[in-house]
N, C-alpha and C positions, 0 to 999 in steps of 0.2 A: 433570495432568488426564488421565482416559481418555479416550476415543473419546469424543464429542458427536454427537449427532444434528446435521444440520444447521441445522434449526429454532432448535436454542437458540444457535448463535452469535453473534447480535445481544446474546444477555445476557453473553455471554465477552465481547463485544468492548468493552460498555455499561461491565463489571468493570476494562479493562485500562488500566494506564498507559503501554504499547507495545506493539507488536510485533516483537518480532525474528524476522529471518530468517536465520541465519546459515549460508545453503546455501552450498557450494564446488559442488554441480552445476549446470550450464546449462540452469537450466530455462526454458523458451519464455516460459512466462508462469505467475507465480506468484502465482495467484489469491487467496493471503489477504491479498498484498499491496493489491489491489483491494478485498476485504473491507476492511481496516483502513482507508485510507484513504477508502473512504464512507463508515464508521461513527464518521469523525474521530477516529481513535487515530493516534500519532504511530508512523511505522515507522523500525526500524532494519533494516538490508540490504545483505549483501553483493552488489560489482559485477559479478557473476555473471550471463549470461544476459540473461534478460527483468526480471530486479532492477534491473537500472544503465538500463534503458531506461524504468521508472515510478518508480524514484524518482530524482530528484536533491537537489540541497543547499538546492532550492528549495521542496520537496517533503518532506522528510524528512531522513534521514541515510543515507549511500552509502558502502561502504568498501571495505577489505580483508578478508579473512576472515580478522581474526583476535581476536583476545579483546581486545586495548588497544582495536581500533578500538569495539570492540563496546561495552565498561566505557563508554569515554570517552562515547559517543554515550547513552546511558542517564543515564549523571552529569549531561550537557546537560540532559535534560529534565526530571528533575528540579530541577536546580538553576535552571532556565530556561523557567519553564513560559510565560510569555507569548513568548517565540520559537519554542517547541515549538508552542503553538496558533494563531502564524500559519503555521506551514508546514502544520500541520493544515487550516488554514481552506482553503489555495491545494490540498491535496491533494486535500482533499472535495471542494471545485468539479472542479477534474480529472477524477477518477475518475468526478463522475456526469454531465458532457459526455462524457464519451467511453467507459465502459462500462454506462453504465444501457441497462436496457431498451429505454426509446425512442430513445437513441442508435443500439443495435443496432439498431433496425426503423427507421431512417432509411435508416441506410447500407444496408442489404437492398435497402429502395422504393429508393434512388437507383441503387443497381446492376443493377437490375430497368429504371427507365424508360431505363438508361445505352442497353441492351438491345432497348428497342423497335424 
C-alpha cells in the first residue's frame, strides 16, 4: 500500500486481518499498535521497546523478531479466529481506557487539580 492519508485508516484497519509490526527498533510508543487495537484487528509484534509494553499474550501476539515467530502468529489467527477475537475484544477495551481521547483529558484534569 502507498502512503494513506490518515483519515482513510479506519478503512485499512476495517480491511485487515492483522497487524504486524515487525520492528527490531525501540520504539517508545508504537502508535499503529494503538490504532489496531481500537479498531479491533488482531496485532502481531515484536518485544521491542514500547511493543512488549502494549501488547502481551493477553492482548495479542508478542515475540522475537523473527519470521517463525511472525508465520506462527499469523497461522494462529487464522487458524483460530475465535481466540484471535477474544484477545481482540480485551485489546479494544484496553486501548480505549487508556488511550482514548477522554482518557487523555482525564489524566490532563487530574494532573492539573494534582497541582492546585
Amino acid at each position: 500500500i502507498n502512503w494513506l492519508p490518515r483519515e482513510r485508516m479506519p478503512l485499512v484497519y476495517a480491511r485487515s486481518s492483522a497487524v504486524v509490526v515487525p520492528s527490531q527498533y525501540i520504539d517508545p510508543l508504537p502508535t499503529v499498535i494503538i490504532e489496531a487495537m481500537a479498531s479491533g484487528v488482531p496485532v502481531v509484534a515484536t518485544n521491542r521497546g514500547g511493543a512488549a509494553e502494549l501488547v502481551s499474550d493477553e492482548f495479542g501476539y508478542v515475540g522475537n523478531p523473527d519470521s517463525t515467530f511472525i508465520a506462527q502468529s499469523i497461522i494462529e489467527i487464522l487458524n483460530n479466529p475465535a481466540g484471535a477475537e477474544q484477545k481482540v475484544h480485551r485489546a479494544q477495551e484496553r486501548a480505549l481506557r487508556l488511550f482514548s481521547r477522554s482518557a487523555f483529558i482525564q489524566r490532563v484534569v487530574s494532573w492539573y487539580d494534582k497541582y492546585k
